[in-house]
C-alpha positions in Angstrom: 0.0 0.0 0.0 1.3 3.5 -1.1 0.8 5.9 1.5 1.7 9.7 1.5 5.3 11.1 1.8 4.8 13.1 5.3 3.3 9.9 6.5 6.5 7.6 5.8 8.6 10.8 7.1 6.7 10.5 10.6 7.1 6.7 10.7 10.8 7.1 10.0 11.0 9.6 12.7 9.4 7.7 15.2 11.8 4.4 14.3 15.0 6.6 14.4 13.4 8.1 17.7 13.1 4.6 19.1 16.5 3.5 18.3 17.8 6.6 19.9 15.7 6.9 23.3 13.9 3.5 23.6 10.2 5.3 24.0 8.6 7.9 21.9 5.9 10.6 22.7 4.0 12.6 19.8 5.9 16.0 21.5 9.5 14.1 20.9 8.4 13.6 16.7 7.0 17.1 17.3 10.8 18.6 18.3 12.4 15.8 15.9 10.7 17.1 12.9 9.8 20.5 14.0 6.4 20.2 13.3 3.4 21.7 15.9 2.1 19.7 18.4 -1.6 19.5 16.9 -0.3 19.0 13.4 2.0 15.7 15.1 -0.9 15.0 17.0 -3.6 14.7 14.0 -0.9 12.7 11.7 -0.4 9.8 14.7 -4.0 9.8 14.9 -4.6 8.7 10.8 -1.2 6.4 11.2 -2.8 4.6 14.4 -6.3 4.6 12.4 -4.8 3.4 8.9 -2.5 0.5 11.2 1.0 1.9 11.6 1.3 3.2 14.9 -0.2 2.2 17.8 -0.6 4.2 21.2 -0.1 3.4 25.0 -2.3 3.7 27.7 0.9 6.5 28.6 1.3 8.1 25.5 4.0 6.1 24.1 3.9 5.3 20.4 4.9 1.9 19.1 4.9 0.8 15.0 2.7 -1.9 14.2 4.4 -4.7 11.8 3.2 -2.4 8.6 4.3 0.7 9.6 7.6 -0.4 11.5 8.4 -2.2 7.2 7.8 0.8 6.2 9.9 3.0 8.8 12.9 0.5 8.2 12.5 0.5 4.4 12.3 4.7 4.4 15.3 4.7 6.9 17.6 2.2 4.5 17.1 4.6 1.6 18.1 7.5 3.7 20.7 6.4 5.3 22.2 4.6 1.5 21.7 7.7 -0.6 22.7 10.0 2.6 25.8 7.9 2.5 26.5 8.2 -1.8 25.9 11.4 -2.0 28.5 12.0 0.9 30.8 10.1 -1.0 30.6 12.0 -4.0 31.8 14.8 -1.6 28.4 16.3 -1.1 28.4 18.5 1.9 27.0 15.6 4.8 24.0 18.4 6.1 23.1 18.8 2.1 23.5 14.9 1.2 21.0 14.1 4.3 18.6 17.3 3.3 18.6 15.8 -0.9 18.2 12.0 0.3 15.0 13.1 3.1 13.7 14.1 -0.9 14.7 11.6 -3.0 14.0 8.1 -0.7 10.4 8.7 -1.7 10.1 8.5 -5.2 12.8 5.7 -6.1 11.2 2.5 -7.2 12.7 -0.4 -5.7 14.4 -1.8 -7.9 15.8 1.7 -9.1 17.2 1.6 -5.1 18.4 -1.9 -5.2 20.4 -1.0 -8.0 21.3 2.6 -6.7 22.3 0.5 -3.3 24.6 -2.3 -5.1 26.8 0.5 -6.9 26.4 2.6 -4.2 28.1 -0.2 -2.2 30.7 -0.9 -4.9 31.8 2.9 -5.1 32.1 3.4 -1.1 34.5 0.0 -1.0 36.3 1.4 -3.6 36.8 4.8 -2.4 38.2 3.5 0.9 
């Protein structure tokens, strides 16, 4: 199922989140992403509705099996075209700012193959 680009943006912010603090609150996406409370608040509520996240009697968000694929699968093209285009000497802040854009609209097996020489090139390089 395609869903929106915000919507994968939030579930990867909530998985790097959880790798980073062990628990995660709508407010921590909110200062993660820099996005308002209410507008954090209203996209949780459509993720939890439409089976991505799910919510704690405390507030804590968790990803369901579909959203945490999703987060994981977001997070791999990040951090693979974050690291390429630092390798072609891209400025690291710049690299990070053009792969948030870019994850989104590579196919997969455009990314497979972007990964794979990607791979190749760092090895290479080193």
């Amino acid at each position: 199922m395609k869903i929106q680009e915000s919507a994968e943006n939030y579930l990867e912010a909530i998985l790097v989140l959880m790798q980073k603090n062990g628990q995660v609150r709508s407010i921590d996406v909110a200062h993660y992403t820099g996005f308002s409370k209410p507008s954090i608040s209203r996209a949780v509520g459509l993720l939890r509705d439409n089976g991505y996240v799910s919510i704690d009697q405390n507030g804590l968000l968790g990803l369901t099996e579909a959203g945490l694929k999703i987060a994981e699968t977001i997070y791999e093209r990040h951090t693979v075209l974050t690291a390429f285009l630092t390798a072609l000497g891209v400025d690291h802040e710049i690299a990070a700012e053009d792969a948030c854009r870019i994850e989104h609209v590579l196919s997969p097996e455009t990314f497979e193959k972007l990964k794979a020489h990607a791979k190749e090139y760092i090895e290479n390089k080193q």
